[in-house]
C-alpha positions as CSV (number, residue, x, y, z in Angstrom):
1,X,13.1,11.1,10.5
2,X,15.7,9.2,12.1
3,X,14.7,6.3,14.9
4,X,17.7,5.8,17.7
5,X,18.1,3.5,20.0
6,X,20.6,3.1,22.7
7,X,23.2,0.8,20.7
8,X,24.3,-2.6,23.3
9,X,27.7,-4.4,22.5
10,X,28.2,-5.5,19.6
11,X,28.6,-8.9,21.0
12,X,24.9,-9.1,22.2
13,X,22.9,-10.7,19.6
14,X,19.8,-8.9,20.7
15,X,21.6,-5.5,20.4
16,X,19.4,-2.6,19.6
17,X,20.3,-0.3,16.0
18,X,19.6,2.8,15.1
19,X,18.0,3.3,11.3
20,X,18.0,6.6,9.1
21,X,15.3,6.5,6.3
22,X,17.0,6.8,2.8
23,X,14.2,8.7,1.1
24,X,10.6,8.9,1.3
25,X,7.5,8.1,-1.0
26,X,5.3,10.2,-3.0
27,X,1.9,8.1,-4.1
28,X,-1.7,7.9,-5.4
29,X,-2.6,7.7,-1.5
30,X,-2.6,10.7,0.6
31,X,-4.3,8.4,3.6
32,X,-4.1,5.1,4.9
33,X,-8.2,4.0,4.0
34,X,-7.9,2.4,1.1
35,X,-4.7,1.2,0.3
36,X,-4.0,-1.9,-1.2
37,X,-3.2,-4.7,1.4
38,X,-0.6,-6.0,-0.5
39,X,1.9,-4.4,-3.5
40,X,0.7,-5.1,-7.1
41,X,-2.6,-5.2,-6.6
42,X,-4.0,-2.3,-7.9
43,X,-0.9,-1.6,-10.7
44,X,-2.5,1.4,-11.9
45,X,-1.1,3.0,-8.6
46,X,2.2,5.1,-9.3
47,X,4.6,6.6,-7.0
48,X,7.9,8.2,-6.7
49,X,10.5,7.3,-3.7
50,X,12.7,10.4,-3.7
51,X,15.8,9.6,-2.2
52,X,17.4,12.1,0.8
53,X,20.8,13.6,1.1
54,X,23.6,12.2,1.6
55,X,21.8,8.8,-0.2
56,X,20.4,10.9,-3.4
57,X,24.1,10.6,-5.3
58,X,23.4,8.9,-8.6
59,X,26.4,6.9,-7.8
60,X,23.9,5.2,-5.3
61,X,21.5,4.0,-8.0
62,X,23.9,2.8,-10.3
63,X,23.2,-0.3,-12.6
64,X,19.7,-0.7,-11.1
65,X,17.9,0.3,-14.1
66,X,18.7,-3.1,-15.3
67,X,16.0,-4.5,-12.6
68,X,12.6,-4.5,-13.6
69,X,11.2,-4.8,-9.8
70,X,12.4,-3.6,-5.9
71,X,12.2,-4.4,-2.5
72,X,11.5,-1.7,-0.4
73,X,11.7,-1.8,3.2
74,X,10.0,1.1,5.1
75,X,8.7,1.8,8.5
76,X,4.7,1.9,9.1
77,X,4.9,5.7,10.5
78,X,1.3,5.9,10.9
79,X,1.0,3.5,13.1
80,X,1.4,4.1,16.9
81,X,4.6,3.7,18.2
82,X,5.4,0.5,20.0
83,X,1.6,-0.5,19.9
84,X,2.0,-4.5,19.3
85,X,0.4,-7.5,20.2
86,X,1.3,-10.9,20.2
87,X,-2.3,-11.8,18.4
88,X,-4.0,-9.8,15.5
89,X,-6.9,-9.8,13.4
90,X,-6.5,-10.4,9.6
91,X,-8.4,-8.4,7.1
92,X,-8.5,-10.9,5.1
93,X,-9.9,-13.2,8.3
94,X,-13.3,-10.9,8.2
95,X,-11.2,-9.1,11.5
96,X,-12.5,-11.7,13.9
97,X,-9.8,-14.2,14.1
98,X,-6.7,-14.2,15.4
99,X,-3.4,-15.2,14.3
100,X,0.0,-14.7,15.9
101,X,1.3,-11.1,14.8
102,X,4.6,-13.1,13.0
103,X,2.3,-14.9,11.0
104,X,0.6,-11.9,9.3
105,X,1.0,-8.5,7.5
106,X,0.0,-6.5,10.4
107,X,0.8,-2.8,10.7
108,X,0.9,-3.3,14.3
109,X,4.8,-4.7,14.4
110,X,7.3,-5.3,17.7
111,X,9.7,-2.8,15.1
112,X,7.0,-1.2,12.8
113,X,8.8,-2.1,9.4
114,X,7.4,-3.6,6.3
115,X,8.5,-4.8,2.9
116,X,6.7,-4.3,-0.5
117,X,7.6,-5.3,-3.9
118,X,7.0,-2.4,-6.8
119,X,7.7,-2.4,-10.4
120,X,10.6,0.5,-11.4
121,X,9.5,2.4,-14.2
122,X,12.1,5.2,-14.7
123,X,15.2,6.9,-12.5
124,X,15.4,10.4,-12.9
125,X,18.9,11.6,-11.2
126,X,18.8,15.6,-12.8
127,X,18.3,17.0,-9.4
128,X,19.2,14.2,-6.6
129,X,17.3,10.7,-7.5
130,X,13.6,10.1,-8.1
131,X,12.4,6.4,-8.4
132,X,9.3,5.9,-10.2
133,X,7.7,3.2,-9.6
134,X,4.3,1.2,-10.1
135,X,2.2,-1.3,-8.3
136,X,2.8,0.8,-5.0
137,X,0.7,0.4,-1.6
138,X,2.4,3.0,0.4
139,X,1.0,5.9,1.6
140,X,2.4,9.8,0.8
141,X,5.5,10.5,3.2
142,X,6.4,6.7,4.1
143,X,9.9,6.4,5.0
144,X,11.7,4.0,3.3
145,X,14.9,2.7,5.1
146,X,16.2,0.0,2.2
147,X,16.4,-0.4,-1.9
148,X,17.4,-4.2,-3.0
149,X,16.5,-5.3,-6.2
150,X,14.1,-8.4,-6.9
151,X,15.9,-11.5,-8.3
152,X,13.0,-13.4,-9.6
153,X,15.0,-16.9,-9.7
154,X,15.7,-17.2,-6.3
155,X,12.8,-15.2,-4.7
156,X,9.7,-16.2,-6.7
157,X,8.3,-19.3,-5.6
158,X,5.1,-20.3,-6.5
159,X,5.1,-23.7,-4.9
160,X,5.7,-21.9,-1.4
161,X,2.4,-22.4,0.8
162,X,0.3,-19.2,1.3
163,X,-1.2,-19.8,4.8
164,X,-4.5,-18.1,5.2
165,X,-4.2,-16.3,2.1
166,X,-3.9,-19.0,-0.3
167,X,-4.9,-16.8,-3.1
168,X,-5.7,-13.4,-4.4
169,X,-8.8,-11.7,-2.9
170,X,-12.0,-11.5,-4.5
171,X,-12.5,-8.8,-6.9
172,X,-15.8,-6.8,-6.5
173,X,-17.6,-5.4,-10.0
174,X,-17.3,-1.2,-9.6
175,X,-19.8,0.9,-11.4
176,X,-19.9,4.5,-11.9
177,X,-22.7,7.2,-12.0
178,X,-23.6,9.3,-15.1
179,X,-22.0,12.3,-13.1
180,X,-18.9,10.9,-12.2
181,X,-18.5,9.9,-15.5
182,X,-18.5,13.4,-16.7
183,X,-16.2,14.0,-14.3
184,X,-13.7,11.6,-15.2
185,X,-14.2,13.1,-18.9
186,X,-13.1,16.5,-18.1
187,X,-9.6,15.5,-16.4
188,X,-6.7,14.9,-18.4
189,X,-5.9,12.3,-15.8
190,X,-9.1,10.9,-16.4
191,X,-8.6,7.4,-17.9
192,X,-6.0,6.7,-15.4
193,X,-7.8,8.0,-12.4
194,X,-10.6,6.0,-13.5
195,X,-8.7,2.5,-13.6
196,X,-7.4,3.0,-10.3
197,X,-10.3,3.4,-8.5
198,X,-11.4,0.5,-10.1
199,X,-8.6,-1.3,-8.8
200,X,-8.8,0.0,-5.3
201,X,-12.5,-0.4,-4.5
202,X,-12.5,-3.6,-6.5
203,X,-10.8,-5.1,-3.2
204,X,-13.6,-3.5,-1.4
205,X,-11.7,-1.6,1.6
206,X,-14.2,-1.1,4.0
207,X,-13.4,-2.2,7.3
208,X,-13.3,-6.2,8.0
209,X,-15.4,-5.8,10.8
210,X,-18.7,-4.2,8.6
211,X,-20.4,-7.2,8.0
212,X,-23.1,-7.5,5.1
213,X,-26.2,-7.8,7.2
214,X,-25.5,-4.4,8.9
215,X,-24.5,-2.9,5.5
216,X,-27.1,-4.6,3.8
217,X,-30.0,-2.3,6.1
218,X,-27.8,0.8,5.7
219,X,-26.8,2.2,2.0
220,X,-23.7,3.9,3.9
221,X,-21.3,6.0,1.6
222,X,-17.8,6.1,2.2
223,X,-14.9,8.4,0.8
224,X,-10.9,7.6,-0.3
225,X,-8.9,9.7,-0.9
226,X,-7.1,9.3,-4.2
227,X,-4.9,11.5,-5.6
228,X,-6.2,15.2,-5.4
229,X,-9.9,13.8,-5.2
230,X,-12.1,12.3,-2.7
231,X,-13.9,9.7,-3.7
232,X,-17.1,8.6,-2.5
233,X,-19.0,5.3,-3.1
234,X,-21.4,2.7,-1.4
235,X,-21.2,-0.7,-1.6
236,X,-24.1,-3.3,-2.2
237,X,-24.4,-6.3,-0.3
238,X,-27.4,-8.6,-2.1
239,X,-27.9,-12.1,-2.4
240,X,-25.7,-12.2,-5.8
241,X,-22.8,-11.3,-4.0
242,X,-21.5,-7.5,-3.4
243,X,-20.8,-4.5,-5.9
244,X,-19.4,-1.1,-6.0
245,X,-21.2,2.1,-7.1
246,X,-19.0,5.4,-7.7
247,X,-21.5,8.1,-6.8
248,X,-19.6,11.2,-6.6
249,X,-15.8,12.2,-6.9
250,X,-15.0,15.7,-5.3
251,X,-11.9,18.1,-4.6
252,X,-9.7,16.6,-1.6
């Protein structure tokens, strides 16, 4: 997937660039619904960024096994192209206010690319190079156009204001039904399986714009897609705040 633009001067600051992606992700997340806003998250999340030819020379990936975490730049390729507006509507807003689209982590981007942080776990270079990494929120086939590793003394910050998202979102409890249990028991992947959907519907990824009272009169179920399994839950909107139910997990 290559993305060209006519190239200006040089001389013009506003000059136009084409990209080529380096390689491509393989994760927990066949689809976009969800996701983890934001990398790290849900750490239980693994993924491999395989890189293309003529990037996948080990020579390219040399020394970097000496960084614990990356940067990854990548392009939102599910999103529509050139689809941007100046204002945009925060998840993490309830999807009713609106900021400027600079000051958020919307999909919807003038140039579509976005940056994540994930842990490195392993480099495999036997055929090509395979990244495996941890901590992902990218979906399967996102292009990635940049590797740089994370230098925690100059880039973590904890004093840095957060904006609208001072902190961490809420965590919602998850429970699971006696069948889906028995489920999770049969599959080899089971225990891991199990602590990532715990980690993904913690964050409760239902659409901002449900709000409680309307899901509070309808017990709706929904279904995300994890791994090679669909699974479906409903969430529970009472008066002691909101919890998740696992009520089924079936064959994507």
């Amino acid at each position: 997937m290559v993305g060209i633009i006519t190239t200006m001067t040089p001389a013009q600051p506003d000059a136009d660039f084409s990209m080529q992606p380096i390689g491509h992700i393989v994760s927990d997340f066949p689809d976009k619904f969800g996701i983890p806003r934001q990398p790290g998250l849900a750490p239980a999340a693994s993924a491999n960024l395989v890189l293309s030819h003529p990037f996948d020379d080990p020579l390219s990936v040399r020394g970097l096994e000496d960084f614990s975490h990356l940067w990854l730049t990548f392009l939102f390729h599910l999103s529509p192209d050139r689809r941007w507006t100046p204002l945009v509507r925060p998840p993490r807003l309830g999807g009713n206010a609106r900021v400027g689209v600079f000051a958020s982590r919307s999909t919807h981007r003038p140039n579509r690319l976005g940056l994540s942080l994930v842990e490195l776990i392993d480099i495999d270079t036997r055929r090509g190079v395979r990244l495996e990494l941890r901590g992902c929120d990218l979906v399967s086939g996102t292009p990635v156009l940049d590797i740089k590793p994370y230098l925690p003394w100059v880039e973590a910050r904890p004093e840095a204001r957060a904006g609208f998202a001072p902190q961490a979102p809420p965590r919602l409890p998850v429970g699971f039904s006696a069948s889906v249990e028995a489920i999770l028991a049969t599959r080899s992947d089971g225990t891991s399986l199990r602590e990532l959907i715990i980690q993904v519907l913690a964050q409760d990824p239902r659409p901002a714009y449900h709000s409680v009272a309307s899901e509070a009169r309808e017990a709706r179920t929904y279904g995300v897609r994890l791994r090679d399994v669909d699974v479906r839950f409903q969430v529970n909107d009472g008066e002691q705040g909101s919890s998740v139910r696992v009520v089924d997990i079936v064959p994507a």
